[in-house]
N, CA and C of each residue as an Amber inpcrd file, in Angstrom:
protein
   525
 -30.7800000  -5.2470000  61.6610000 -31.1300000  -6.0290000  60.4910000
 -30.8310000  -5.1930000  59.2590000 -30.3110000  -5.7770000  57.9800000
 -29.7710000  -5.5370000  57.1060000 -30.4610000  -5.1140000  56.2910000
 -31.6420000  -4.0440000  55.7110000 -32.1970000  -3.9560000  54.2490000
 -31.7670000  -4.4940000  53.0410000 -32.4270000  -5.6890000  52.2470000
 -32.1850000  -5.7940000  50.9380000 -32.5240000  -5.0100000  49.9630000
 -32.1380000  -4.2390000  48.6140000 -32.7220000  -3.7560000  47.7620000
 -33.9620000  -5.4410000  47.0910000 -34.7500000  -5.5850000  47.1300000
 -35.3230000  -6.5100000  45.9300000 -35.6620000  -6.2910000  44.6390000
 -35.3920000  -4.7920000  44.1460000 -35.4780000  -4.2950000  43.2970000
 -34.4880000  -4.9510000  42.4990000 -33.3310000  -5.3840000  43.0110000
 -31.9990000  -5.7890000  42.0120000 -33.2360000  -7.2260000  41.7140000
 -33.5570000  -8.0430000  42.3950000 -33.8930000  -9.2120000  41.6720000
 -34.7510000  -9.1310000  40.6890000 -35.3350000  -8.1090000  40.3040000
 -36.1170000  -7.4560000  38.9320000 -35.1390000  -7.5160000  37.7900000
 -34.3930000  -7.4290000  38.2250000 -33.1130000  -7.5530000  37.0430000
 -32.8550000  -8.6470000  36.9090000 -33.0910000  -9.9610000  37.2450000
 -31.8740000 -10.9690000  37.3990000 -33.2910000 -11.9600000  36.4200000
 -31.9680000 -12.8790000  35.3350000 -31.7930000 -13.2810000  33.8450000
 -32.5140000 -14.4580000  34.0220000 -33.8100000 -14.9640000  34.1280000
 -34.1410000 -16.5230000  33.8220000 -33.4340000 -16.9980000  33.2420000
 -32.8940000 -18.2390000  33.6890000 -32.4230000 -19.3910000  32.6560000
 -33.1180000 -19.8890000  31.3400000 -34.1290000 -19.6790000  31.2410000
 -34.6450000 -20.1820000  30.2320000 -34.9100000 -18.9700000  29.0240000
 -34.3950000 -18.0110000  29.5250000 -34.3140000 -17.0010000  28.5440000
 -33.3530000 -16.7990000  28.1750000 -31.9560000 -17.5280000  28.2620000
 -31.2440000 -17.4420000  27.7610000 -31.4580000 -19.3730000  27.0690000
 -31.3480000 -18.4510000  25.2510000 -31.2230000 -19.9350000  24.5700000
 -30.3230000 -20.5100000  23.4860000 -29.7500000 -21.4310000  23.4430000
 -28.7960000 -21.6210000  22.4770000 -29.4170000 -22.4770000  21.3430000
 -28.9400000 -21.6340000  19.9430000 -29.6220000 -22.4790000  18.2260000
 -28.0640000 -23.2700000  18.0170000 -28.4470000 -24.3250000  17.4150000
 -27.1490000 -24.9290000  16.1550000 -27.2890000 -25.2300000  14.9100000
 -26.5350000 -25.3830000  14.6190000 -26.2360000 -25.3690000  12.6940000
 -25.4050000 -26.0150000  12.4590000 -25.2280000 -27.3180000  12.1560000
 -23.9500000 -27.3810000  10.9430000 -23.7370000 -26.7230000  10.1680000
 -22.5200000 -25.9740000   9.5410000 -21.9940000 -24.9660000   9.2130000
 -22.6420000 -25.3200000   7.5990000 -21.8990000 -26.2500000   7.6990000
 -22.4980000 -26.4800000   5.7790000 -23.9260000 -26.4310000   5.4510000
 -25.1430000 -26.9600000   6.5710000 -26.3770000 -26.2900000   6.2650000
 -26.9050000 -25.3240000   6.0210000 -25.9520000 -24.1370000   6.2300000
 -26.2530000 -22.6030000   6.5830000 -27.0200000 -22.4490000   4.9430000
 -27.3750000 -22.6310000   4.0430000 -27.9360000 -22.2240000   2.7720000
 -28.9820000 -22.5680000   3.0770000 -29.5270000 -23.6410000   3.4200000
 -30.9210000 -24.5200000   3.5310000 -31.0530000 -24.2750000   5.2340000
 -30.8170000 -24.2280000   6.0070000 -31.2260000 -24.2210000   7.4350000
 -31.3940000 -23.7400000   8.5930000 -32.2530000 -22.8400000   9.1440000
 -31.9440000 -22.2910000   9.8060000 -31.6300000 -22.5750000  11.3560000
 -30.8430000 -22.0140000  12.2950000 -30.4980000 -22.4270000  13.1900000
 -31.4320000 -23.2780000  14.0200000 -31.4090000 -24.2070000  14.9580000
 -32.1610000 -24.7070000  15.5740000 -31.8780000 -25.0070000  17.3530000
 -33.0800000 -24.7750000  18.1640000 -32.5480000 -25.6590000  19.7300000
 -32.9150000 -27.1110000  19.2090000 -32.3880000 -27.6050000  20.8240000
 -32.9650000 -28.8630000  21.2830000 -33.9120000 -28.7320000  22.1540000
 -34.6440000 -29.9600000  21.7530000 -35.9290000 -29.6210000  22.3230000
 -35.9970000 -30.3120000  23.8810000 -36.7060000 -29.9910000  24.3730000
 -36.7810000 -30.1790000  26.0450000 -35.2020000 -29.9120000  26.6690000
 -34.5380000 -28.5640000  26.3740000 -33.5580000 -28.5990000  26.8900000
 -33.6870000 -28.4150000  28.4510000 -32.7690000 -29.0050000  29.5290000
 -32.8980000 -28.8610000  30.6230000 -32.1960000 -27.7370000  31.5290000
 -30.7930000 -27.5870000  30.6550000 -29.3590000 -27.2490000  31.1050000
 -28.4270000 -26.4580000  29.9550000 -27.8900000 -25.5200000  30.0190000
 -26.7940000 -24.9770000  29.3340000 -26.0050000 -24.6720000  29.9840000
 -24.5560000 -24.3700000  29.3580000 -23.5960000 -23.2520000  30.1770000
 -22.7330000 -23.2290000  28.9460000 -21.9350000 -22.0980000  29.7130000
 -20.5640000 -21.6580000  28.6120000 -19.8170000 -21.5580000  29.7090000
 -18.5680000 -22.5790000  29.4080000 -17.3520000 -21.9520000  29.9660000
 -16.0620000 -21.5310000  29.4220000 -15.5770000 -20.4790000  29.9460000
 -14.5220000 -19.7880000  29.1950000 -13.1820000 -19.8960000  30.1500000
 -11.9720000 -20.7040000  30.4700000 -11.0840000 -20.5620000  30.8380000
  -9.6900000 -20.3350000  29.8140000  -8.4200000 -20.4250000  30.7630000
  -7.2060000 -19.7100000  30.3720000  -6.5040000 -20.8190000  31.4920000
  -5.3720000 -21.4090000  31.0690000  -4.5820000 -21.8860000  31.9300000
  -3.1420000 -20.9280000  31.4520000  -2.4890000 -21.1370000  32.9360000
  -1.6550000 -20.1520000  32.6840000  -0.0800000 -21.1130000  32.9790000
   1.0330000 -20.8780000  32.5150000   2.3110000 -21.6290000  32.5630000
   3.0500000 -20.4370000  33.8920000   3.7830000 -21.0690000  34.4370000
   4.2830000 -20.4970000  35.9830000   5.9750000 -20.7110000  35.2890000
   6.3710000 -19.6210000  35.6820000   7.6620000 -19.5750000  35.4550000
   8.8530000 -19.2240000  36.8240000   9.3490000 -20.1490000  37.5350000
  10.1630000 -19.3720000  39.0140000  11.1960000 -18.6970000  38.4640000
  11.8010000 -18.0030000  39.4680000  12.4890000 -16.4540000  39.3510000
  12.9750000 -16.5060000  40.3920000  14.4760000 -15.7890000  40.3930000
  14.5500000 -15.6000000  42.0350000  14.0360000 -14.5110000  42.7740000
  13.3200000 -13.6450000  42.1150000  12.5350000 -12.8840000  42.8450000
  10.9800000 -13.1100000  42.8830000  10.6190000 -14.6890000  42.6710000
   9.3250000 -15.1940000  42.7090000   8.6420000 -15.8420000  41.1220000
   7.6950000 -15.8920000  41.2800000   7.0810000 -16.6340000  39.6940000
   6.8720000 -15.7030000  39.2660000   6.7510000 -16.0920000  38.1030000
   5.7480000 -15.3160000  36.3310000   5.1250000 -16.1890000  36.0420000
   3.7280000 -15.4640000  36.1730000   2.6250000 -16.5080000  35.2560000
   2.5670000 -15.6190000  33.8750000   2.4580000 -16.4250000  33.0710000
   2.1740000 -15.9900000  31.4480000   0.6410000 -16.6870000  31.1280000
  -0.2390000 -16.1740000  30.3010000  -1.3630000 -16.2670000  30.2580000
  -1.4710000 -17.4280000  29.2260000  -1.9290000 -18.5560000  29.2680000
  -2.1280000 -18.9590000  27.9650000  -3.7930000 -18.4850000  27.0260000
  -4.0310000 -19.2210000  26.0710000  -4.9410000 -19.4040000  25.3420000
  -6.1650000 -18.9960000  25.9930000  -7.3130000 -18.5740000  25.5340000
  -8.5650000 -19.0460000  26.3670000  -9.3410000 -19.7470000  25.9230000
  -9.9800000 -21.1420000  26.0120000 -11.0360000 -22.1500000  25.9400000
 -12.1750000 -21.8560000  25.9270000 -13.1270000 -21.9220000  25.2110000
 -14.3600000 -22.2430000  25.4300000 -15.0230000 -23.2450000  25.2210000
 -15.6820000 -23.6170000  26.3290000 -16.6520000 -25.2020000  25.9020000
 -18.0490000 -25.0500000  26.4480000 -18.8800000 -25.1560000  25.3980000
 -20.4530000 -24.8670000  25.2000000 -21.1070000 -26.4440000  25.6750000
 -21.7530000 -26.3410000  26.6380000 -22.4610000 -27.9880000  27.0400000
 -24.2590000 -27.6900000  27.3510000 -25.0670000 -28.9450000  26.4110000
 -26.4570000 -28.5760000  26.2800000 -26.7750000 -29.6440000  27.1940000
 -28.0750000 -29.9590000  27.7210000 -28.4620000 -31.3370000  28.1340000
 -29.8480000 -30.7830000  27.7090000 -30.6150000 -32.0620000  27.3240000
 -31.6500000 -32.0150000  27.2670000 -32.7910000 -33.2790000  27.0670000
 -33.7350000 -33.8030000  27.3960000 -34.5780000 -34.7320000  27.8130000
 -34.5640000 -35.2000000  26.0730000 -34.5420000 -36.0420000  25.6040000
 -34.2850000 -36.7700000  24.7750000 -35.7810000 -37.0810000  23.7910000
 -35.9880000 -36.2030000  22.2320000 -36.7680000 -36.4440000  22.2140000
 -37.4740000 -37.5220000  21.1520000 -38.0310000 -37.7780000  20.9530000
 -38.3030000 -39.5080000  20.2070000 -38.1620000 -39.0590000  18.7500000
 -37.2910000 -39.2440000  17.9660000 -36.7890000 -38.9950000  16.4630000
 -36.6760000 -37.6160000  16.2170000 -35.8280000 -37.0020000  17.2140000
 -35.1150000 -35.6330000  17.3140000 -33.9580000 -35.9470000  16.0350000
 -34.7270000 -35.2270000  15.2260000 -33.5500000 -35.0240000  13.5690000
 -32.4600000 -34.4400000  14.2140000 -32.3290000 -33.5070000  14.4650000
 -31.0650000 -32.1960000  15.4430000 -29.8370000 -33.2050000  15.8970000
 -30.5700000 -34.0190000  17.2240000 -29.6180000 -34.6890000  17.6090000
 -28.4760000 -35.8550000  16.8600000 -29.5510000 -36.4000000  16.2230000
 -29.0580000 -37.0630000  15.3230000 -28.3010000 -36.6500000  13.9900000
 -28.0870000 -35.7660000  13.4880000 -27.6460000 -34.5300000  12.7400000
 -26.2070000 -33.9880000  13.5430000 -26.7480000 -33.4140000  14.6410000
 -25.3500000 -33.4240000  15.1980000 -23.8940000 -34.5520000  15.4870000
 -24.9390000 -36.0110000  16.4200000 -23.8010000 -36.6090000  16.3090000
 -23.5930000 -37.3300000  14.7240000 -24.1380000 -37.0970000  13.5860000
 -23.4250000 -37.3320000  12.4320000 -22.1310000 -36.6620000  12.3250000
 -22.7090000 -34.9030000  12.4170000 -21.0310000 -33.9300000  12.9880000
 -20.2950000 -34.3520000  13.3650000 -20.2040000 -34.7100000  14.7540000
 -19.5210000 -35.6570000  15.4520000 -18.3030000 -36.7290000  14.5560000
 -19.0100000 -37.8170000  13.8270000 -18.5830000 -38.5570000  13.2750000
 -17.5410000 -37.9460000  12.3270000 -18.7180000 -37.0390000  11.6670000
 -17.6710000 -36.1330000  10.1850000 -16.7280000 -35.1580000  10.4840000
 -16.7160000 -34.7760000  11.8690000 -15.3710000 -33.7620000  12.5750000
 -16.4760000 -32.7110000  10.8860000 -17.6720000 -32.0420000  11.4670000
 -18.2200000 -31.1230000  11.0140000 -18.5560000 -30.1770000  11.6550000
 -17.8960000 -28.7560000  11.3770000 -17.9040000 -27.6130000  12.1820000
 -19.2680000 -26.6850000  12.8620000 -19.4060000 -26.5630000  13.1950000
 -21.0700000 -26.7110000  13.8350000 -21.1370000 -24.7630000  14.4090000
 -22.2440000 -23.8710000  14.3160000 -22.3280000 -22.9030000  14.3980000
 -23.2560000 -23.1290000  15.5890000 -23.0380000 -21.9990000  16.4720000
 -23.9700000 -22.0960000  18.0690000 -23.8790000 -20.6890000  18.2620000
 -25.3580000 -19.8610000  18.7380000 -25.9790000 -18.8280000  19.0020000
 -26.1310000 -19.1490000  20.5950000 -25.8660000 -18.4750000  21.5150000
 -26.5640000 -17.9010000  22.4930000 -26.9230000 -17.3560000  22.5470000
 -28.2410000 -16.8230000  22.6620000 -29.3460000 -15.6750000  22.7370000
 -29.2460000 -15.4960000  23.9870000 -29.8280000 -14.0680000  24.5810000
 -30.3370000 -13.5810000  25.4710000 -31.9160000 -13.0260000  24.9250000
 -32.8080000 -13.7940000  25.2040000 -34.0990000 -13.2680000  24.9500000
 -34.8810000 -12.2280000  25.8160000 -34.0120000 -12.3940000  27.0730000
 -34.6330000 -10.9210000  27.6570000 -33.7230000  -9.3540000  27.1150000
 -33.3470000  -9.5860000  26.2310000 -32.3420000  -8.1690000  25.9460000
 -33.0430000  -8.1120000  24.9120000 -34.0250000  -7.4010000  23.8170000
 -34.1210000  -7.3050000  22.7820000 -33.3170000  -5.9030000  22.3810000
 -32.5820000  -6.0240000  20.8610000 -31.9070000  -5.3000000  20.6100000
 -32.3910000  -4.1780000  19.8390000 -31.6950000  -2.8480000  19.8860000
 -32.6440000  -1.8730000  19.3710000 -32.9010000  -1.8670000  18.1740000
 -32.0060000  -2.5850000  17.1060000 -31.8550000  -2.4980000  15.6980000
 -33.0680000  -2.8620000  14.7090000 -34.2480000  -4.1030000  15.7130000
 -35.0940000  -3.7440000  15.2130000 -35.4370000  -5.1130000  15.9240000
 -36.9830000  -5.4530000  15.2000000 -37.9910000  -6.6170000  15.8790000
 -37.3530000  -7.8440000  15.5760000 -37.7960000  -8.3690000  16.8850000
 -37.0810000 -10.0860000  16.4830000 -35.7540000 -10.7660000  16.6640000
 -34.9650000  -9.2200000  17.1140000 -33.0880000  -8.8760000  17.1590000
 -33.3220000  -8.8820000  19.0030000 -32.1450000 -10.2280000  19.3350000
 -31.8240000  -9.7860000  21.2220000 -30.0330000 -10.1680000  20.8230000
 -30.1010000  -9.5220000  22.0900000 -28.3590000  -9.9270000  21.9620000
 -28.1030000 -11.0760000  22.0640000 -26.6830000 -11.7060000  21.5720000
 -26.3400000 -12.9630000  20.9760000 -24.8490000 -12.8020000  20.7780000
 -24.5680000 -14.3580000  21.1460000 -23.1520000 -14.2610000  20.9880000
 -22.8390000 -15.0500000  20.3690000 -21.7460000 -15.7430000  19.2840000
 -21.8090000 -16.9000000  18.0940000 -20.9040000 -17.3790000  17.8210000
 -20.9670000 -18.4690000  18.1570000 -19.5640000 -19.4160000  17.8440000
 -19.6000000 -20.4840000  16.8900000 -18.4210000 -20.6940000  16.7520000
 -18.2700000 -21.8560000  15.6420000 -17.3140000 -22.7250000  16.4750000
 -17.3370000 -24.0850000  16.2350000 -16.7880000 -25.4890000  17.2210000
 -16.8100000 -26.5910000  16.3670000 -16.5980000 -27.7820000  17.3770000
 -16.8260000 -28.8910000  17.2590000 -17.4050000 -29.8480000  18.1430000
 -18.4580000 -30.7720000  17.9900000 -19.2090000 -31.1020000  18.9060000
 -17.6270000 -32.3560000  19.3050000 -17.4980000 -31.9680000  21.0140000
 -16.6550000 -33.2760000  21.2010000 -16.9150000 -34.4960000  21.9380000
 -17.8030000 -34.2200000  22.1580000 -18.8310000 -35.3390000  23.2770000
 -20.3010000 -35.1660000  23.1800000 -20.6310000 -36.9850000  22.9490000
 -22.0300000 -36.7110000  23.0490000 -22.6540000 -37.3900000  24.1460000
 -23.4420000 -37.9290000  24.6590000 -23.7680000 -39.1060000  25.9480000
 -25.1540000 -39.3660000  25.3610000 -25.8000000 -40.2890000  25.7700000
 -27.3750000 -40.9260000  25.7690000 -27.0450000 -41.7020000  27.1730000
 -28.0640000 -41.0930000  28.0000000 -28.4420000 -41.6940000  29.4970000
 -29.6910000 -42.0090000  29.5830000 -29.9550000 -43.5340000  29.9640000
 -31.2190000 -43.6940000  30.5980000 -31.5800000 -44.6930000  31.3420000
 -32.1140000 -44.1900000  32.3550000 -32.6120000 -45.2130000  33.5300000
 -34.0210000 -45.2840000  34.0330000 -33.9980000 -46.5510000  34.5770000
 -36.1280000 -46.7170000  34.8700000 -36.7400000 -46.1070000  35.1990000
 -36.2030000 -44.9740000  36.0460000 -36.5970000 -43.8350000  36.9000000
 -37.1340000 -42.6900000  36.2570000 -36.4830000 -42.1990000  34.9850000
 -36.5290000 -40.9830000  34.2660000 -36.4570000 -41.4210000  33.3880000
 -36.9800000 -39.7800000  32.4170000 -36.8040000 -39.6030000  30.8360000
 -35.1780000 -39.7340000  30.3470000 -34.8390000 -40.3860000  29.0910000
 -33.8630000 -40.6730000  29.1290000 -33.1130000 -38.9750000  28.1790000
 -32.0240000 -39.1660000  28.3230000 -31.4030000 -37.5490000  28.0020000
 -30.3570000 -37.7350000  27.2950000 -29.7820000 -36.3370000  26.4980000
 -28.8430000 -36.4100000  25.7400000 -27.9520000 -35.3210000  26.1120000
 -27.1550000 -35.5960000  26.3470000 -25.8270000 -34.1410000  26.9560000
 -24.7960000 -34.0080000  25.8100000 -24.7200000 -32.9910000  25.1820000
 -23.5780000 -32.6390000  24.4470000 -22.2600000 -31.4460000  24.8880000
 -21.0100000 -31.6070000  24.2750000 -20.6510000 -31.1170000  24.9900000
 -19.4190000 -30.1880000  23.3020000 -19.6420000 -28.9380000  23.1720000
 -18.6690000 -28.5360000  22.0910000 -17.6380000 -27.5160000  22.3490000
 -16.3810000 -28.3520000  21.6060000 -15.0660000 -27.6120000  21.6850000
 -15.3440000 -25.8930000  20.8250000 -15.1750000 -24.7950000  21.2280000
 -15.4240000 -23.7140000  20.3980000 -13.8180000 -23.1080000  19.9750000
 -13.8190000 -22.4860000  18.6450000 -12.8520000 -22.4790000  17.7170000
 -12.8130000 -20.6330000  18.5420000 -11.8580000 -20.4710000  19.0040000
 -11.3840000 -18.6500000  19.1750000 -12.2540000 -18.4190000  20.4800000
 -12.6790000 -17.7290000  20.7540000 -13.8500000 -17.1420000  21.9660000
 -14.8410000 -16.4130000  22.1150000 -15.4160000 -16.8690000  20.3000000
 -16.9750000 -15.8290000  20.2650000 -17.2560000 -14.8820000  19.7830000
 -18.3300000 -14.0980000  18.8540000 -18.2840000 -12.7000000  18.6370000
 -19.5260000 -12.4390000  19.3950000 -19.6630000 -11.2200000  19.6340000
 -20.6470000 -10.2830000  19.7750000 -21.3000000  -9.6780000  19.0050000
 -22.7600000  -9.8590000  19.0390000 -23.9570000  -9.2790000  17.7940000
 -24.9900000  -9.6130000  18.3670000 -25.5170000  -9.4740000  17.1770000
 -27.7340000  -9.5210000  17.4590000 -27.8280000 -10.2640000  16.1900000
 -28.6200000 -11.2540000  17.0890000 -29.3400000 -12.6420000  16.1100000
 -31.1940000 -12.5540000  15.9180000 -31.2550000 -12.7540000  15.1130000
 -32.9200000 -12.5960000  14.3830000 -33.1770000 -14.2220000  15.2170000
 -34.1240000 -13.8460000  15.8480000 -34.8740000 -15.3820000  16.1510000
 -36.4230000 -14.8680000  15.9550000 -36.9330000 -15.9870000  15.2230000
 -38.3310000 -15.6380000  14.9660000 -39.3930000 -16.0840000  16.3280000
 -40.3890000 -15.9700000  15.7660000 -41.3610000 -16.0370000  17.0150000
 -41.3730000 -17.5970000  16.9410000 -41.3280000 -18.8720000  16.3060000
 -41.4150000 -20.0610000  15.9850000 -40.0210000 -20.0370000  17.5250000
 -39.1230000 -19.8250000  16.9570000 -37.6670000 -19.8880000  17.5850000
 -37.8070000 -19.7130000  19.3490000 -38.7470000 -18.4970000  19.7360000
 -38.6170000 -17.9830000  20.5490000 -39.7020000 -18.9260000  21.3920000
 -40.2300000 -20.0450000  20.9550000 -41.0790000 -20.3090000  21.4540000
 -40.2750000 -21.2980000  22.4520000 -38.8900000 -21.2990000  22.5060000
 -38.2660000 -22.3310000  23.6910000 -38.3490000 -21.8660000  24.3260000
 -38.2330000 -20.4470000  24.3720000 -38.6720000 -20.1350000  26.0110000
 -39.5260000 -19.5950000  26.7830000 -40.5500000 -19.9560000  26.2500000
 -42.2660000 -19.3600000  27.0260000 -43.3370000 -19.7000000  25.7730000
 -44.4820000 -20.5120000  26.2530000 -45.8080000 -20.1050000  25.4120000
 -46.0330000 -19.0220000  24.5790000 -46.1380000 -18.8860000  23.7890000
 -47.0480000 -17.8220000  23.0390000 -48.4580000 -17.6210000  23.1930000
 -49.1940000 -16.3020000  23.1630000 -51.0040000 -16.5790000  23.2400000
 -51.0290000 -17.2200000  22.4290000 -52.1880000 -17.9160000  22.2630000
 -52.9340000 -18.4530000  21.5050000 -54.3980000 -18.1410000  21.4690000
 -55.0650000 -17.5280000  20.3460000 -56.3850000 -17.3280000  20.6480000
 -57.3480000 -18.6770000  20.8310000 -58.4920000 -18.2430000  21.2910000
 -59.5990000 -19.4440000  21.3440000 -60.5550000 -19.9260000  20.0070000
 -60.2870000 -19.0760000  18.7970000 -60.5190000 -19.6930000  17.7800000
 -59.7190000 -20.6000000  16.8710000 -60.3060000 -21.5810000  15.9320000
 -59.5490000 -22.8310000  15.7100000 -58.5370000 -22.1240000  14.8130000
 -57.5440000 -23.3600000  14.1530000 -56.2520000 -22.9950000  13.7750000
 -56.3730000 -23.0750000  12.2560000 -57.6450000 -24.3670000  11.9630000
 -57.9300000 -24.1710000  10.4490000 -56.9920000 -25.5140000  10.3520000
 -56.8040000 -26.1410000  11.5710000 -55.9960000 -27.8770000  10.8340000
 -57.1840000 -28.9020000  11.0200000
């Protein structure tokens, strides 16, 4: 029988700690980034298609471009400004700014800083699904402009609250 280390799974990244903010670009004076709320689902994918060239001593692939496309889903929530904000984007072909955080990495530079990666796009698909069964949902799906930078994004504790409770003490709040 094989020993596992389980120590490696001490390492390994909740999904929900990794979180993505958006912005319409032109809000950036007045707004600060935002999630969606009850998100269910993210991903990033990054491909490259490549052109094949024959030879008589076999092919050449040449590399093309690389793609990225950022897709959110999330449970749909009853007069979600965001969503509605976005697919205005949508409509206005308005360039839209997207953070992926890693909230389990906080960065050394100082409090409130995790690593983050930041793109700028275009939202190219939006969906609204709903059936008798379930909460009804909204899946977006955005074209990203180049393939991203690398940095550290300030998310406040408000921000950070997509992905885990905060304490809360047992005295009142004063509302």
């Amino acid at each position: 029988m094989e020993n596992m280390n389980l120590q490696l799974f001490a390492e390994a990244v909740q999904g929900k700690k990794i979180a993505y903010l958006y912005r319409v670009k032109s809000t950036a004076a007045t707004k600060n980034g935002t999630a969606l709320a009850f998100t269910t689902e993210n991903g990033r994918t990054k491909s490259k298609n490549a052109d094949s060239t024959a030879t008589k001593d076999g092919s050449i692939r040449m590399p093309g471009t690389s793609e990225v496309e950022i897709t959110a889903t999330s449970i749909l929530k009853k007069g979600d400004p965001l969503v509605d904000e976005l697919e205005k984007a949508l409509d206005d072909d308005s360039l839209i700014e997207i953070w992926e955080i890693n909230l389990a990495e906080p960065a050394v530079t100082g409090s409130n800083k995790f690593k983050a990666k930041y793109f700028q796009g275009y939202l190219t698909a939006i969906e609204r699904t709903a059936n008798a069964e379930d909460f009804a949902e909204v899946s977006l799906t955005f074209g990203v402009n180049g393939t991203g930078v690398d940095g550290e994004a300030t998310v406040t504790t408000e921000q950070q609250d997509i992905a885990s409770y905060v304490f809360t003490d047992t005295q009142k709040t004063g509302a």
